[in-house]
VEXVOSE-443099 format. One line per 8 residues: for each residue x, y, z of C-alpha. Coordinates in steps of 0.02 Angstrom, whole numbers, plus 50000, padded with zeros to 5 digits. Layout:
X,Y,Z ~ ...
***
This chain:
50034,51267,50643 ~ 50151,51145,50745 ~ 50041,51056,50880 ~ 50122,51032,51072 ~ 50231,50886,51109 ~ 50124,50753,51141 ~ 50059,50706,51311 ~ 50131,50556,51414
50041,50409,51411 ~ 50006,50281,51548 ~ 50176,50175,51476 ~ 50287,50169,51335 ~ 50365,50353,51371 ~ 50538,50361,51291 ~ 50669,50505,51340 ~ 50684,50586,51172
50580,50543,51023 ~ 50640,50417,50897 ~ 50667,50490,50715 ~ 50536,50436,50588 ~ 50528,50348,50472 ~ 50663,50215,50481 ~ 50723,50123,50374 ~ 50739,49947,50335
50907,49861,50329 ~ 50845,49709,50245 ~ 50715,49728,50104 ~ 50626,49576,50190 ~ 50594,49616,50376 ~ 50544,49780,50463 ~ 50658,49889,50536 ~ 50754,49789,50668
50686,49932,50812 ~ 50521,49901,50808 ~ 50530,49728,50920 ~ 50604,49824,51062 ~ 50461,49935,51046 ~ 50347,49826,51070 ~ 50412,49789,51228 ~ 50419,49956,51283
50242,49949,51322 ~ 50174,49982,51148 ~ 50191,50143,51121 ~ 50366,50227,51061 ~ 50370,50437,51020 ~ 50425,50481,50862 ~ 50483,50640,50796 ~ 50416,50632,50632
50454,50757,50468 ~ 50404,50953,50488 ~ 50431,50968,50664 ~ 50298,50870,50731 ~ 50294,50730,50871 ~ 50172,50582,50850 ~ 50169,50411,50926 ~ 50227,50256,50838
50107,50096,50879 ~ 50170,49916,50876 ~ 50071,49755,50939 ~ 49953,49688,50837 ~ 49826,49695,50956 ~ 49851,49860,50994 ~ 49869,49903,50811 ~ 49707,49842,50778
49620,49944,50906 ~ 49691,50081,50864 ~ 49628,50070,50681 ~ 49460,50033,50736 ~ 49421,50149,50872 ~ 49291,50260,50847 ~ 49424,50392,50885 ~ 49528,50359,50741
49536,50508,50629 ~ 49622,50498,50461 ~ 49584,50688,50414 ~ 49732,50757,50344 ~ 49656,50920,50397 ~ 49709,50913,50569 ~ 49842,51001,50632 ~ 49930,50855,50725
49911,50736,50558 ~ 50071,50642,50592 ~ 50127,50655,50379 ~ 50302,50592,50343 ~ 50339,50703,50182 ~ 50329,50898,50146 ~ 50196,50879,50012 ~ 50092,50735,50090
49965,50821,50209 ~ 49954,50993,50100 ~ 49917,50884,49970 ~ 49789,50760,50040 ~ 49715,50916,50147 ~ 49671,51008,49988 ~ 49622,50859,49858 ~ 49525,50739,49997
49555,50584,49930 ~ 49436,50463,50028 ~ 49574,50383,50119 ~ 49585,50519,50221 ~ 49427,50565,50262 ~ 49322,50512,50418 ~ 49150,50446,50413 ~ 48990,50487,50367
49097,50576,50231 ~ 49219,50436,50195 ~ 49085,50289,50208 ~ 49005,50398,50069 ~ 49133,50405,49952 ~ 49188,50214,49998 ~ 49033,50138,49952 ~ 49051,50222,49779
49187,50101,49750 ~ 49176,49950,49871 ~ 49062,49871,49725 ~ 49192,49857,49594 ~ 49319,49764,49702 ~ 49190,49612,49771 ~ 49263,49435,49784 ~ 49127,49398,49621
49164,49556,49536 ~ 49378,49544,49543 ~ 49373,49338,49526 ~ 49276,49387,49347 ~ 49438,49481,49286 ~ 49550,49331,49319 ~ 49568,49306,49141 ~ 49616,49459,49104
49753,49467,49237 ~ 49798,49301,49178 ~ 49816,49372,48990 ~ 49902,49521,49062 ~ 50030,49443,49162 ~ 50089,49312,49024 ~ 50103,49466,48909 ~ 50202,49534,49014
50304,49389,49060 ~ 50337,49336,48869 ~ 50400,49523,48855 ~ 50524,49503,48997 ~ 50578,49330,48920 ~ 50609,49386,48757 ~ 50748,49558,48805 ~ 50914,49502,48830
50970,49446,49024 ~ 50997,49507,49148 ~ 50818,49605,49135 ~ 50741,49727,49260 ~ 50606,49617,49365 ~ 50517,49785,49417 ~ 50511,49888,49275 ~ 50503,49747,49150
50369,49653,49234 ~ 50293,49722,49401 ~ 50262,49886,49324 ~ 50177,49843,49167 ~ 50058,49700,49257 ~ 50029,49814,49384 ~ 49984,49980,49270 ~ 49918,49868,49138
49771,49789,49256 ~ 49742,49959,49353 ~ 49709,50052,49194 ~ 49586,49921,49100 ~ 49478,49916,49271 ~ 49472,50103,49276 ~ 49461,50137,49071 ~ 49618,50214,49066
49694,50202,48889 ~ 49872,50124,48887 ~ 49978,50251,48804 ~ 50126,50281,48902 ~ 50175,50162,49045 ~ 50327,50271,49100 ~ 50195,50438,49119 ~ 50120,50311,49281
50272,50269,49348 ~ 50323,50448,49348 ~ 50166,50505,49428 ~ 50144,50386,49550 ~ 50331,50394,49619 ~ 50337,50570,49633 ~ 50169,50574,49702 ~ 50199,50422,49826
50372,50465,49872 ~ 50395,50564,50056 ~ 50549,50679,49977 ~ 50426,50747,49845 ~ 50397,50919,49875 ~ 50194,50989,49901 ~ 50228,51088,49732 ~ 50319,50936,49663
50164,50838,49687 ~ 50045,50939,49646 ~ 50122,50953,49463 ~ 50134,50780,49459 ~ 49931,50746,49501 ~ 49900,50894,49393 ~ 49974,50815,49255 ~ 49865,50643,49290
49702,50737,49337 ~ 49709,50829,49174 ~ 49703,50657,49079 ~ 49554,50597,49199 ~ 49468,50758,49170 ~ 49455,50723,48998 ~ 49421,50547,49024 ~ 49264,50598,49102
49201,50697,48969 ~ 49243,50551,48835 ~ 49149,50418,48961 ~ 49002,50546,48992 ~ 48976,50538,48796 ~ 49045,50357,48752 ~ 49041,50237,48904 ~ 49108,50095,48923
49119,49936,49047 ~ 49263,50006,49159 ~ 49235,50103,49336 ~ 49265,50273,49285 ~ 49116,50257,49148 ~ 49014,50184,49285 ~ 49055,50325,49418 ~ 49015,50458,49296
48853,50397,49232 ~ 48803,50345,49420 ~ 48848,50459,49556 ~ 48926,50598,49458 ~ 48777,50605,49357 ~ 48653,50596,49508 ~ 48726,50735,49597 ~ 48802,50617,49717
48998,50677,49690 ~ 49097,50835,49639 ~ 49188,50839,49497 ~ 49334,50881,49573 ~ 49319,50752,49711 ~ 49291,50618,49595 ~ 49454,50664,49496 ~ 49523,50649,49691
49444,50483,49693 ~ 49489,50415,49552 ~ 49669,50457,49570 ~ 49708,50396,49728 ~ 49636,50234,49672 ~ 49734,50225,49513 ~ 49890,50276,49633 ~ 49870,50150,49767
49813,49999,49657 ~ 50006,50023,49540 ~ 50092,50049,49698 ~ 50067,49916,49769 ~ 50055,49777,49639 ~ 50217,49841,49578 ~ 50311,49828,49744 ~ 50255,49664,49797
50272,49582,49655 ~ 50460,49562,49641 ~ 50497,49574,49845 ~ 50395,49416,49853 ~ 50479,49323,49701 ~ 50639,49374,49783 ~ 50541,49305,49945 ~ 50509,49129,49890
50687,49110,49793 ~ 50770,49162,49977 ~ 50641,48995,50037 ~ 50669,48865,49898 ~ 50568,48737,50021 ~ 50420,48857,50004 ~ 50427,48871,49814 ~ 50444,48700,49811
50280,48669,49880 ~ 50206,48796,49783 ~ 50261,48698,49633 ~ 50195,48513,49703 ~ 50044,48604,49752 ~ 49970,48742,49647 ~ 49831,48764,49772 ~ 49920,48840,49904
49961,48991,49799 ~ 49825,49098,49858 ~ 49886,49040,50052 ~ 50062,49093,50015 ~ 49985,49296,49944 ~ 49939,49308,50113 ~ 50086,49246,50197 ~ 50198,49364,50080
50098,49505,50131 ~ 50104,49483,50297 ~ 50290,49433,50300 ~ 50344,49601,50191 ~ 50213,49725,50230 ~ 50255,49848,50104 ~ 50141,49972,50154 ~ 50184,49970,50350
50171,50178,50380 ~ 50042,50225,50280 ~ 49888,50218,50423 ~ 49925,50389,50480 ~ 49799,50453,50635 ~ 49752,50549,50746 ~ 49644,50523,50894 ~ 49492,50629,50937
49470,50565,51099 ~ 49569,50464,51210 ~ 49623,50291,51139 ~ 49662,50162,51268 ~ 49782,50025,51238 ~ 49853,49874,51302 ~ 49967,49965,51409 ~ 49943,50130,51350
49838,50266,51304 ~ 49864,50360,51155 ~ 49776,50551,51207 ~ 49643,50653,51119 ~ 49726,50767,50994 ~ 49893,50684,50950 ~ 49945,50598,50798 ~ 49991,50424,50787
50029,50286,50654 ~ 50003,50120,50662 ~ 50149,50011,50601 ~ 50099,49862,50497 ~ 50243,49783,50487 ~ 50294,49794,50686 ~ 50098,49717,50700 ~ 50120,49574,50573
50298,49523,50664 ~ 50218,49521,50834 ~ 50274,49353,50885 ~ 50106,49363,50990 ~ 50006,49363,50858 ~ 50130,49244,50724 ~ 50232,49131,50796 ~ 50407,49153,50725
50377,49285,50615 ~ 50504,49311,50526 ~ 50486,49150,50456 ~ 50419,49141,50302 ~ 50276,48966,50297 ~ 50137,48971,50172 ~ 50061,48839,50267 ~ 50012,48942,50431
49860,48947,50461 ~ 49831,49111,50539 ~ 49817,49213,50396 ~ 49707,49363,50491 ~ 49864,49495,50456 ~ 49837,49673,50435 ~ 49954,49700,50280 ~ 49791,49809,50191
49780,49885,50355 ~ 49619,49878,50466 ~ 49445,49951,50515 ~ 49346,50055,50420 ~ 49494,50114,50334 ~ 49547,49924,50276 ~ 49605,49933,50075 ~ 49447,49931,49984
49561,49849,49835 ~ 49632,49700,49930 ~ 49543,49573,49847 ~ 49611,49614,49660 ~ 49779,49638,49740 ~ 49795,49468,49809 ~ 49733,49415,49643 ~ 49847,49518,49557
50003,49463,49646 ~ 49950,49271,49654 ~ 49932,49268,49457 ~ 50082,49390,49432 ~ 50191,49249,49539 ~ 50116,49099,49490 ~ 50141,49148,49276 ~ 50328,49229,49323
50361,49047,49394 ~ 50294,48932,49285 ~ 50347,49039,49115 ~ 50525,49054,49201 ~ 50579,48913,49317 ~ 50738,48951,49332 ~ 50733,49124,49386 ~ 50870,49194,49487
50923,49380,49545 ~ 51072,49450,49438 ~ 51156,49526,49573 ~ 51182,49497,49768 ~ 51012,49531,49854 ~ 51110,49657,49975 ~ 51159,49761,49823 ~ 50979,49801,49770
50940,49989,49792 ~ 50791,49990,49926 ~ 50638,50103,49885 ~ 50636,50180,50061 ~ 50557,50368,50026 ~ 50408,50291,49957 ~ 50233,50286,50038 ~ 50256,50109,49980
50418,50015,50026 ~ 50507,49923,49892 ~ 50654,49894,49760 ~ 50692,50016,49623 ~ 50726,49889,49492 ~ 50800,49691,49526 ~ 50895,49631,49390 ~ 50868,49442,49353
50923,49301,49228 ~ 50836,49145,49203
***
């Protein structure tokens, strides 16, 4: 079912709808629209992929609101569910994965896992990500140059620490890259996902049975032998669970990673002080994140009641999605965004997004990407991209945004 057109708002009323997603024309900024929209009165219509209509929202204020209104649905159940790919809402409508579920039901499932991602709890695997990432840097030192930053390095860290926190054995890094960008990119097909999570729910499924028998110190042992085993959790939605969190926490990682090396080489000044002070390195995650907001259209909503705005109001029953990106360049909000300075001081961005909904991994990927960075540069000083940074093939179908592979010498 195709919902209406939505209803007018109070301001930001376009004459035709503006065709979503765009995409970015430099890997580092957001698409060059979204300031105008956010001085069309906050609000911009979108015609978004299958037909639909939703509205597109860009100040940080008003992003922020309208991730925390009570009236924020993330069901991908509803008909006006503003999904960018064929397979995404069939997908998430069918398997529930708790990001898009609404409370009670969502809290539910969230507090399962909010435990295993505490400042205490992610700050104890630091030197484990530490081992990890100088692994993984030797191995990208020792192949001949120019290398592949992304699949040589920001894959493997970022597979290699999902899969030890979640007790996933490390057979076949290329089986979780294939997964996870056919099941995170908007072209995939519903089918073409669903073979792909099939094919990684069958090796959780049996997981579960081997940690049922055998545990061990890693979250899917503990969510089997707690709430599965208490009666708390389906088997079926904790395969949902599982994956999703196994998805989102390569995804990312592995996207950020080399965009923000790239970041700081384009800023030698902010490198620089990186180097003179090692201190500010968990500062500058935060800046990168905010400056590149890789995952800018992934809060997709829709309101259940009326959600005023700013200048707007975004009406019960149509879909919206909150831009990150637009909301973390608000020069409102950032003063000179699109500079990058790992000394602001404002570091209250909403690059995990924001609300109940807010990544419930965040603090083990800052970690992630601050030792990632911190190793890359110190094992590999003179690190350079291979080829002009215009000529890198942008990642722009993903859930994710991001670079398909960055050759780079040192």
């Amino acid at each position: 079912m195709t919902p209406s057109a939505p209803r007018t708002p109070a301001a930001g009323e376009s004459a035709e709808p503006v065709a979503f997603p765009l995409a970015r024309s430099c890997p580092f900024s957001p698409p060059e629209a979204y300031a105008a929209m956010r001085g069309n009165g906050g609000l911009t219509r979108a015609a978004v992929p299958g037909g639909k209509e939703a509205w597109l929202v860009t100040g940080f204020d008003d992003v922020r609101t309208a991730l925390s209104h009570p009236a924020s649905s993330s069901d991908a159940r509803h008909p006006a569910f503003p999904a960018l790919g064929d397979g995404e809402q069939a997908v998430a409508a069918e398997l529930r994965p708790f990001i898009r579920m609404d409370p009670p039901e969502h809290t539910r499932v969230r507090r399962m896992l909010v435990g295993e991602f505490t400042v205490r709890r992610v700050q104890a695997m630091r030197p484990a990500v530490e081992e990890i990432c100088r692994e993984q840097a030797d191995h990208l030192l020792s192949l001949p140059a120019p290398a592949d930053l992304v699949g040589e390095y920001a894959n493997r860290v970022s597979t290699t620490v999902i899969c030890r926190l979640l007790g996933v054995p490390m057979e076949d890094l290329e089986f979780f890259r294939r997964v996870t960008s056919v099941s995170g990119a908007r072209s995939s097909t519903a089918a073409e996902v669903g073979a792909a999570l099939s094919d990684l729910f069958g090796l959780i499924d049996r997981l579960i049975d081997e940690k049922a028998q055998d545990p061990g110190d890693d979250l899917i042992s503990r969510l089997v032998n707690g709430p599965l085993a208490r009666g708390e959790i389906t088997r079926t939605s904790l395969l949902s669970q599982i994956g999703i969190t196994l998805n989102a926490g390569h995804e990312t990682s592995r996207n950020m990673i080399p965009l923000a090396a790239l970041d700081l080489l384009r800023h030698p000044d902010q490198l620089e002080l990186l180097r003179e002070d090692p201190s500010l390195w968990a500062a500058a995650v935060d800046e990168l994140l905010r400056h590149l907001s890789v995952a800018d259209v992934i809060t997709l909503r829709v309101a259940t009641e009326d959600i005023p705005l700013e200048g707007a109001t975004i009406p019960a029953g149509d879909g919206y999605i909150a831009l990150l990106a637009a909301a973390d360049h608000d020069p409102r909000a950032f003063p000179e965004p699109e500079r990058l300075d790992i000394t602001r001081t404002r570091r209250n961005h909403v690059a995990f997004g924001y609300g109940a909904h807010q990544c419930v991994g965040q603090n083990l990927g800052r970690l992630e990407i601050e030792v990632a960075l911190r190793v890359l540069f110190e094992k590999a000083p003179g690190l350079r991209p291979a080829v002009p940074l215009e000529d890198l093939p942008l990642r722009s179908s993903s859930a994710i945004f991001g670079l398909e592979e960055v050759p780079v010498s040192w």
